[in-house]
C-alpha positions as CSV (number, residue, x, y, z in Angstrom):
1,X,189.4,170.1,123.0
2,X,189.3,166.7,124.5
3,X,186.4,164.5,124.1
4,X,184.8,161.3,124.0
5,X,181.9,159.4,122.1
6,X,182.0,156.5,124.7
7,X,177.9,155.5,125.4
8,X,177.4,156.2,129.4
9,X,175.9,153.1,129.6
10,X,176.3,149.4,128.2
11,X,174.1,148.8,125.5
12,X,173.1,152.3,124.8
13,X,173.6,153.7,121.8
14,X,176.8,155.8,120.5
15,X,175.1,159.0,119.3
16,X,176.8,161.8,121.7
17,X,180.2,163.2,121.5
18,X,180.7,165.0,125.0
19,X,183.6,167.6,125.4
20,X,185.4,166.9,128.5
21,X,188.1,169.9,128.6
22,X,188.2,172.8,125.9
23,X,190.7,175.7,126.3
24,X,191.7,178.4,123.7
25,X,193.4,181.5,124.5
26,X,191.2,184.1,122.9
27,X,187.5,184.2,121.6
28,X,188.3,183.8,118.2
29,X,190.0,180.4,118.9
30,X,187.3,179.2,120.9
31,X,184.8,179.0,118.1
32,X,187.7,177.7,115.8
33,X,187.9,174.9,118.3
34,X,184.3,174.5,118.6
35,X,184.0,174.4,114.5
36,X,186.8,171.9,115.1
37,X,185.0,169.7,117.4
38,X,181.6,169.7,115.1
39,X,183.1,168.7,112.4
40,X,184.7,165.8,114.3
41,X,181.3,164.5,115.7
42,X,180.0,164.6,111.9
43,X,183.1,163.0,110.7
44,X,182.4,160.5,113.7
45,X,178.4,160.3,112.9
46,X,177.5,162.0,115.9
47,X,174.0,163.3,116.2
48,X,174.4,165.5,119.4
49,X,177.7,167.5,121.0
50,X,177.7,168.5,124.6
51,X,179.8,170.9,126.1
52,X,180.0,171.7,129.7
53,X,179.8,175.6,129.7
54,X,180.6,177.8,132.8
55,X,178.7,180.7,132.4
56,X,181.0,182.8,134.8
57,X,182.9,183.0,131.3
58,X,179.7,184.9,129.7
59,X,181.4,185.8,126.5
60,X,182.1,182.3,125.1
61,X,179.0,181.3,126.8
62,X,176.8,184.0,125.0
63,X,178.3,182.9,121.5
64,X,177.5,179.1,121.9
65,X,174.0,180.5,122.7
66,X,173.8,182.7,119.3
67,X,174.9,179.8,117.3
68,X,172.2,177.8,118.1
69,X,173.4,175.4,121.0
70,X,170.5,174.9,123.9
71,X,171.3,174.5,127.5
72,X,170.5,170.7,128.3
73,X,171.0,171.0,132.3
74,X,172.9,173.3,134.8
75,X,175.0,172.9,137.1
76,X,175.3,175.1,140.5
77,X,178.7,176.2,141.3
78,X,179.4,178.5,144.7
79,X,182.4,180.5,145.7
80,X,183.4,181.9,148.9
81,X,183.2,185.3,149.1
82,X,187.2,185.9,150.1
83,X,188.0,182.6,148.0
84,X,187.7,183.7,144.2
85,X,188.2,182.0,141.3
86,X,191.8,181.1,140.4
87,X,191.7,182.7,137.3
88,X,191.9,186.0,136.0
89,X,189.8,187.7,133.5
90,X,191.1,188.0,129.8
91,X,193.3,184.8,130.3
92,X,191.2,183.1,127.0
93,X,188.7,179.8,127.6
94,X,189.4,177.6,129.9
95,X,186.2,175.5,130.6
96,X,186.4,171.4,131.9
97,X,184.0,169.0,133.3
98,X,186.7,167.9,135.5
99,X,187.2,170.0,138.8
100,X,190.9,171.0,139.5
């Protein structure tokens, strides 16, 4: 996972660590890395973590939601019928609030 604690504005406070990229290859590694990433905002004295789900990966999506995590806002994100997504099913977690 790759993330950063930066405030989003000068003067605000530092109380938000915000995962930018998180990728594991199965589902059990996903919430290893997620484990991983709460215990770094604690370490860092973090009150909140954000994580930019896509939900077209349900599975991973549906576990953040039975461990507790809330949905703070949602994005829309459209495909093209005959222009799918690049990647296949079963190729583990690969979510990122950067667009490739």
């Amino acid at each position: 996972a790759l993330w950063h604690s930066a405030p989003l504005a000068e003067g605000r406070p530092t109380d938000e660590l915000r995962v930018l990229k998180l990728v594991a290859r199965d589902l059990d590694a996903f919430e290893r890395t997620v484990a991983g990433v709460l215990h770094a905002a604690r370490q860092e004295g973090m009150h909140r973590v954000a994580i930019r789900a896509q939900t077209a990966d349900a599975e991973p999506y549906r576990r953040l939601l039975l461990h507790g995590w809330r949905v703070h806002w949602t994005d829309l994100r459209m495909t093209l019928e005959d222009h799918p997504e690049s990647r296949a099913p079963g190729e583990g977690v690969v979510w990122s609030n950067w667009e490739i």
